[in-house]
C-alpha positions in Angstrom: 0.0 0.0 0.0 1.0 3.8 -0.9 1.5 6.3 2.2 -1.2 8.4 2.0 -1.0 12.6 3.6 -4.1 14.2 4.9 -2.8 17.6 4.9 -4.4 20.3 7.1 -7.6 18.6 8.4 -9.1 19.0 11.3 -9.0 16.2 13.1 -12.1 15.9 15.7 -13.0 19.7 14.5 -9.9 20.9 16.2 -6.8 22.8 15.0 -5.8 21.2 11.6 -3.3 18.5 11.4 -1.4 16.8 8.9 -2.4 12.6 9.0 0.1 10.4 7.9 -1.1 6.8 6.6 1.5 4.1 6.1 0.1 0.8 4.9 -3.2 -0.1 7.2 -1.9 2.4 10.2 -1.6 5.8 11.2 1.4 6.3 11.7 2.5 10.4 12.4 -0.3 13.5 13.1 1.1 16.7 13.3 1.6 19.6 11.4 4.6 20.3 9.0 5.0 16.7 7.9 7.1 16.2 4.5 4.7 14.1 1.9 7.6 12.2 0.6 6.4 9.5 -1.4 2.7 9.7 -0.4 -0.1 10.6 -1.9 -1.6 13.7 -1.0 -4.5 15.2 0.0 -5.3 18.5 0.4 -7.9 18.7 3.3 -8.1 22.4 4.7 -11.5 23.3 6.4 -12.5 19.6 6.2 -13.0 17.0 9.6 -11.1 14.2 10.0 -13.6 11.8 12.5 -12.6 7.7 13.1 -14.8 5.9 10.4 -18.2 5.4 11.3 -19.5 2.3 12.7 -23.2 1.4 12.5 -24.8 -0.9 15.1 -28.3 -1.2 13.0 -28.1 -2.0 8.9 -30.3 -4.2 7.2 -28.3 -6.1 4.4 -31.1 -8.1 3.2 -28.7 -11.0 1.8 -29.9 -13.8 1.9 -32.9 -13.9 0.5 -33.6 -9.9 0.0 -31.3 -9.3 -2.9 -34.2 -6.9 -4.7 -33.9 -4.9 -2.2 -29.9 -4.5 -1.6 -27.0 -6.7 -1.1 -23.9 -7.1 1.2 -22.0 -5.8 -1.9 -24.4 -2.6 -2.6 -25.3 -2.1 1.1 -21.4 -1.7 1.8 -20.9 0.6 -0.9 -23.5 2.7 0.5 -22.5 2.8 4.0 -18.9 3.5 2.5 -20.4 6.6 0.7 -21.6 7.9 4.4 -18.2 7.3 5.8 -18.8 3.8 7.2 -16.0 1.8 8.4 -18.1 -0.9 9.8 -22.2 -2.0 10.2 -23.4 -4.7 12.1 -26.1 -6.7 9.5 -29.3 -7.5 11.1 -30.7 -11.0 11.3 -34.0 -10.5 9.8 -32.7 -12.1 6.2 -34.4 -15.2 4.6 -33.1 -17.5 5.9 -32.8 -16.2 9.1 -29.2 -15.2 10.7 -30.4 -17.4 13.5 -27.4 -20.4 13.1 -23.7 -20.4 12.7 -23.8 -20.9 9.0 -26.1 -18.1 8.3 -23.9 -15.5 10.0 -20.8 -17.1 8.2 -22.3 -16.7 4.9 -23.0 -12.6 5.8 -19.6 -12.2 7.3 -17.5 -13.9 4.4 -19.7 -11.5 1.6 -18.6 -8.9 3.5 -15.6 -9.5 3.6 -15.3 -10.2 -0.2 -16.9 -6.6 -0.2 -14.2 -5.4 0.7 -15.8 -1.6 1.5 -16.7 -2.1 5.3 -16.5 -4.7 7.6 -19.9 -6.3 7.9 -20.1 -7.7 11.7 -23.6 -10.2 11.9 -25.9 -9.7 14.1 -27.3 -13.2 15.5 -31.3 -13.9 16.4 -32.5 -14.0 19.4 -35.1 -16.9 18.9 -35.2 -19.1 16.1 -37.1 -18.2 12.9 -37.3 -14.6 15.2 -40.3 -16.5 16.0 -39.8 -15.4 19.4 -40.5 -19.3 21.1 -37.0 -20.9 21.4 -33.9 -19.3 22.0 -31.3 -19.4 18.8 -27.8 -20.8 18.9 -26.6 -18.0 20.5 -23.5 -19.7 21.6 -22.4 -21.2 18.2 -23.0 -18.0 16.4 -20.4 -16.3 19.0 -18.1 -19.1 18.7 -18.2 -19.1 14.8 -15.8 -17.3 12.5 -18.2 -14.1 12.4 -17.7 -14.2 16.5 -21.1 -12.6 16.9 -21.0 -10.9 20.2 -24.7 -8.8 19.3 -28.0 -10.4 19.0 -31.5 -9.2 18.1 -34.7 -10.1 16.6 -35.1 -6.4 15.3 -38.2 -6.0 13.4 -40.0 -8.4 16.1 -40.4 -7.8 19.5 -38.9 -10.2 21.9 -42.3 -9.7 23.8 -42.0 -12.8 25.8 -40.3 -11.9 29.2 -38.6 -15.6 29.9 -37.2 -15.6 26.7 -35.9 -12.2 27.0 -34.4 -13.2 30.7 -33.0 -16.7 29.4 -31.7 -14.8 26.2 -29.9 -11.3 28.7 -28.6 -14.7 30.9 -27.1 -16.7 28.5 -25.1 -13.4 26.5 -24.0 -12.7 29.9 -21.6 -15.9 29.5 -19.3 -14.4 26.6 -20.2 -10.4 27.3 -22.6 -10.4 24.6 -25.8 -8.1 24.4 -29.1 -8.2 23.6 -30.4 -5.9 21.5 -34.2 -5.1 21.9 -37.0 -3.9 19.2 -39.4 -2.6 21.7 -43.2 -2.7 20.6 -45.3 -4.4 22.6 -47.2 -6.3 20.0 -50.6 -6.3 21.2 -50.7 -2.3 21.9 -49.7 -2.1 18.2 -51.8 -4.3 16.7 -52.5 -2.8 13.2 -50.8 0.6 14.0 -49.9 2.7 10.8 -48.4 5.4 12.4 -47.9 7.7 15.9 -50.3 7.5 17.7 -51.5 11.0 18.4 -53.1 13.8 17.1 -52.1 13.4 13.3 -53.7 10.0 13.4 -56.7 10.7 14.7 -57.4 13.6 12.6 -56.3 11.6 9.8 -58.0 8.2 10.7 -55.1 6.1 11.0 -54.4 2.8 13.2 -51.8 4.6 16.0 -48.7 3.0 17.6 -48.8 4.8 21.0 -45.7 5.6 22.9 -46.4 3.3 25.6 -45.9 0.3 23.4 -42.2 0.8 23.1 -41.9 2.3 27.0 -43.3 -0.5 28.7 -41.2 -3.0 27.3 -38.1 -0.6 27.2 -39.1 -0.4 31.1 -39.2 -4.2 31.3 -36.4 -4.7 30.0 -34.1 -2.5 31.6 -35.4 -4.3 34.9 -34.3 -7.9 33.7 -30.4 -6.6 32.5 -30.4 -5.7 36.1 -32.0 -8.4 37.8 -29.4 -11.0 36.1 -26.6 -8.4 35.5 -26.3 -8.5 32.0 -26.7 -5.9 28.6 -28.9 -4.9 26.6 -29.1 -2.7 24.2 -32.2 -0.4 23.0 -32.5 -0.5 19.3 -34.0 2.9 17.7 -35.3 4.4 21.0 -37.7 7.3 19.6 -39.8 8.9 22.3 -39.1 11.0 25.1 -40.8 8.3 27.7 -38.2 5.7 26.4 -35.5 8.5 27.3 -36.7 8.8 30.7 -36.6 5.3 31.4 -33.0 4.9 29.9 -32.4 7.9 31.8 -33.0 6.2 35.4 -31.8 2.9 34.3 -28.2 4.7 33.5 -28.8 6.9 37.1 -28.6 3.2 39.0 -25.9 1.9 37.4 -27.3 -1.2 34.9 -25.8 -2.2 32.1 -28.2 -0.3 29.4 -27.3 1.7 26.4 -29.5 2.7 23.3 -29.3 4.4 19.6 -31.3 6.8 17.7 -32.2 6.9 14.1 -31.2 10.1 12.0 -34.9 10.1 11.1 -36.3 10.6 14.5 -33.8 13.1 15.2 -34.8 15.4 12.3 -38.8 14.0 11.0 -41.8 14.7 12.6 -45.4 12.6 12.2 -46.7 15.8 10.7 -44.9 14.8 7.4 -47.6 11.4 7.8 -50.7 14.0 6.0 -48.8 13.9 2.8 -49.9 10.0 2.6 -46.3 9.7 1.1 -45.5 5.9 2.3 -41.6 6.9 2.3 -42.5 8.2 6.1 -43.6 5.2 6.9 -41.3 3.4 9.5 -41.1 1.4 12.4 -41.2 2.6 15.1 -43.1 5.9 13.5 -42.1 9.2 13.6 -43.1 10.8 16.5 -44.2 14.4 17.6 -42.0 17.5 17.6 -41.5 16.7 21.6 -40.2 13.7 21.2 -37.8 15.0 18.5 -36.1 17.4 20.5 -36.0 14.9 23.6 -34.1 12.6 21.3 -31.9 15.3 20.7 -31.4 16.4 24.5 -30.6 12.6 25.3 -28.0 12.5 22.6 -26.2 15.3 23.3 -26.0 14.3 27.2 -25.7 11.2 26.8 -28.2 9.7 28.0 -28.6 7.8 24.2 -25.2 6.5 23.6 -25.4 6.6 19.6 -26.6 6.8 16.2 -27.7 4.1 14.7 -29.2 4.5 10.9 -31.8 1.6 10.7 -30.3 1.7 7.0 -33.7 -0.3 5.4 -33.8 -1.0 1.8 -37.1 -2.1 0.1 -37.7 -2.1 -3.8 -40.0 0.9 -5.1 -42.5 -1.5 -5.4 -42.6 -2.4 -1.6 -43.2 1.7 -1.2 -44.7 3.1 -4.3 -48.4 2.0 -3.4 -51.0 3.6 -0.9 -50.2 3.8 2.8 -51.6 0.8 4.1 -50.1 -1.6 2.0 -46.2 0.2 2.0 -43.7 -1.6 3.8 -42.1 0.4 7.1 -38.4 1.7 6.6 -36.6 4.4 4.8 -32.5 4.2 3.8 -30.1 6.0 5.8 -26.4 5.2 5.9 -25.5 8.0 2.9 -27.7 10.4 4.7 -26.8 9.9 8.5 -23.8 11.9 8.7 -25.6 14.8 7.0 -28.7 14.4 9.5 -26.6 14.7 12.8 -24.4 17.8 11.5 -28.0 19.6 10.5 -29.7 18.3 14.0 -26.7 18.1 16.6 -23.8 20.4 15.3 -25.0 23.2 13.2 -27.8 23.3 16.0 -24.8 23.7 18.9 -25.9 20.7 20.6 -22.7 18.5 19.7 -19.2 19.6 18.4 -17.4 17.0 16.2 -15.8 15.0 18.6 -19.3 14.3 20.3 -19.9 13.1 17.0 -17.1 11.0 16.5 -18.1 9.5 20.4 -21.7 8.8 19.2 -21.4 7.7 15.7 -18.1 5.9 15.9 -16.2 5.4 19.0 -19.5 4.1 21.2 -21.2 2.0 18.9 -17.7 0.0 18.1 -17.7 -0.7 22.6 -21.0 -1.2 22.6 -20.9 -4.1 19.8 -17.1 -5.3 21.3 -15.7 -4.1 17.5 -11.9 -4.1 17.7 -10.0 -1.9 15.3 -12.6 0.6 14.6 -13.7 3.3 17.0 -10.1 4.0 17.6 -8.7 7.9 18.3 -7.5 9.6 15.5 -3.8 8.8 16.6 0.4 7.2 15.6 -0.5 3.5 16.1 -3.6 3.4 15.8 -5.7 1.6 12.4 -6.7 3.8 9.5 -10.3 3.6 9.6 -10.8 7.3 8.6 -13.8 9.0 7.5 -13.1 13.0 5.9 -15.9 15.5 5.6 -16.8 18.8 4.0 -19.2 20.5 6.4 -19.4 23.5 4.5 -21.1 21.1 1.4 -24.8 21.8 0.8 -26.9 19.8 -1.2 -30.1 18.6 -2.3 -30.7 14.6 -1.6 -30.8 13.2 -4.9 -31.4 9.3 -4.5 -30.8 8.5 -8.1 -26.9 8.8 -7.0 -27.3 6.1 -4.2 -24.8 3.6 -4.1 -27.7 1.4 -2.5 -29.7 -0.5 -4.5 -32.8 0.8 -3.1 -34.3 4.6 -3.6 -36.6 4.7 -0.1 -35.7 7.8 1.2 -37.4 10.8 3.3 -34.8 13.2 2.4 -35.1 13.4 -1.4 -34.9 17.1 -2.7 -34.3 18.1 0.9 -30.9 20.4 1.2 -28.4 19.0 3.8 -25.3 19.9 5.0 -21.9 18.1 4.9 -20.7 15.6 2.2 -17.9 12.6 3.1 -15.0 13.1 0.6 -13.0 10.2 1.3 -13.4 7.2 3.6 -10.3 5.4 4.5 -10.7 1.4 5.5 -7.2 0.4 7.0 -5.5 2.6 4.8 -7.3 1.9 1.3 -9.1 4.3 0.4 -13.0 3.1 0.1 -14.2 6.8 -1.3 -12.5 9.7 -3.0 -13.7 13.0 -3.6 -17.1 11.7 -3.3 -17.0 8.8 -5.2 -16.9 5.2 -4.8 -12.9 4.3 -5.6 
């Protein structure tokens, strides 16, 4: 591999640095280094941040491929200045057995644009009656140390218990979609207001609180972790909020979408706001906010779902619930959480890179921007601005609440252990 200079950028959003790369390692910052032999690049008023690491992406291979693949769902989450993304198991078959999780590691790894780190099932068939192999998947060649039936609730409470128990063995964690299934029975969007001026089934907040609540009392009770997938109201923040105040082992993620969309956007019957769980109310959205800024939620996590245009271009009822999100996200939390004052970039680079690689036990990514360290990099413009245009996407799939929306900031490069994944934009 070539050396590689980053000249002038500022690393975290401090003052600006030179970045020396030497094969798959960092290996000088400063300022005033000689190039040499490297290659350079000229980064003045840009960020340098670790490479992003996403605890939430749905691959969709196996079984999925209309809707994206290991291959294009790397791609994209390179564009967005992704280093790494943990695959959920809701594929066909289901990641719910050692040779299923093998099959998603080794693709990604073929990739060759980010590591792809498996999730695992919680139950078999995320039929939520029998736990999975939890302990082969872990001691299989994808080492799957996160688990979740995201998508399905884990509404049963001695399956959740057995399932936070047996993680506990090998410091694993459960990860936890929480909608109470009965409460939500039919629900097509927040329940609230908009809904019942509009006539549409609600998903009330309560759904996702009580078994947030739940929850959070069992990690205790047998001392183990778990992890709050796409928290999105300001209840579920309270909850996390005491759970952290005694101590238990609890963390939690929020989507870009519930950071910046509101359920008002529902009355333009436009299916590509349909999601699970829903957009919530204005409140909620700056609670989410509050909580990520303090703390309180630990990261961002994009809930990157694909779906053919098929699966959304149709009326409301019949759409299927997600939206796309890892060539967005980075754009979403510098127009939500730093142009707004709430985070600078290094909170960034704690919430979108360095906390979601402990929370999913990812070595080699998450890593300070440092001699030594690996050369998982990510560069951004923040001074960009641009309209969303999905017909670019490196995803294969188009589902997204941002098109012709203007947002700020656009990843120039992306740097996975020295090679460089993105350049000036584009896929390399």
């Amino acid at each position: 591999m070539s050396k590689i200079l980053i000249r002038g950028a500022k690393v975290l959003g401090g003052e600006p640095q030179d970045v020396l790369i030497d094969g798959e390692t960092i290996t000088r910052t400063g300022t005033g280094i000689e190039a040499g032999d490297a290659t350079v690049i000229e980064a003045a008023g840009q960020i340098l941040l670790p490479g992003l690491v996403d605890l939430h992406t749905h691959l969709r291979e196996p079984g999925r491929e209309d809707s994206e693949t290991v291959l294009t769902g790397t791609k994209a989450a390179a564009v967005g200045g992704f280093t790494a993304v943990h695959a959920m198991a809701n594929t066909f078959p289901v990641a719910d057995t050692a040779g299923v999780v093998e099959q998603v590691w080794r693709l990604g790894k073929e990739s060759g644009y980010c590591d792809v780190q498996p999730i695992g099932a919680v139950t078999v068939g995320l039929e939520g009656k029998q736990l999975a192999e939890l302990g082969a998947m872990h001691d299989s060649a994808a080492g799957v140390k996160v688990f979740s039936d995201d998508g399905k609730c884990v509404d049963d409470a001695v399956i959740m218990r057995r399932a936070l128990e047996y993680v506990k063995a090998f410091d694993g964690v459960a990860a936890q979609h929480a909608q109470e299934p009965r409460l939500t029975e039919g629900a097509q969007m927040n329940e609230g207001i908009v809904s019942a001026e509009l006539g549409l089934g609600g998903w009330p907040a309560v759904a996702e609180e009580s078994i947030i609540a739940r929850d959070v009392l069992l990690a205790a009770h047998v001392g183990s972790r778990v992890h709050i997938c796409h928290l999105s109201t300001a209840g579920s923040v309270e909850i996390v909020r005491w759970a952290k105040s005694k101590g238990w082992n609890v963390t939690a993620e929020v989507t870009p979408h519930h950071l910046l969309l509101t359920d008002e956007l529902v009355r333009t019957y436009n299916p590509v706001y349909k999601v699970n769980p829903p957009l919530r109310t204005e409140a909620d959205v700056m609670a989410l906010r509050e909580a990520l800024a303090d703390g309180t939620i630990d990261c961002v996590a994009t809930d990157h779902a694909p779906h053919p245009h098929e699966d959304k271009d149709c009326e409301w009822a019949a759409a299927a619930m997600g939206m796309v999100g890892l060539e967005t996200a980075l754009s979403v939390v510098q127009q939500t959480m730093v142009d707004t004052g709430l985070l600078d970039w290094a909170g960034v680079a704690d919430r979108m890179s360095a906390r979601p690689a402990a929370i999913g036990r990812l070595e080699g990514h998450g890593r300070p921007v440092s001699a030594g360290e690996p050369a998982n990099l990510t560069l951004v413009d923040p001074a960009y601005r641009g309209a969303v245009d999905p017909a670019g996407f490196a995803s294969r799939s188009r589902n997204t609440p941002y098109e012709g929306r203007e947002l700020p900031g656009r990843v120039t490069h992306t740097f996975l252990r020295g090679r460089a994944t993105v350049v000036d934009g584009k896929l390399a």
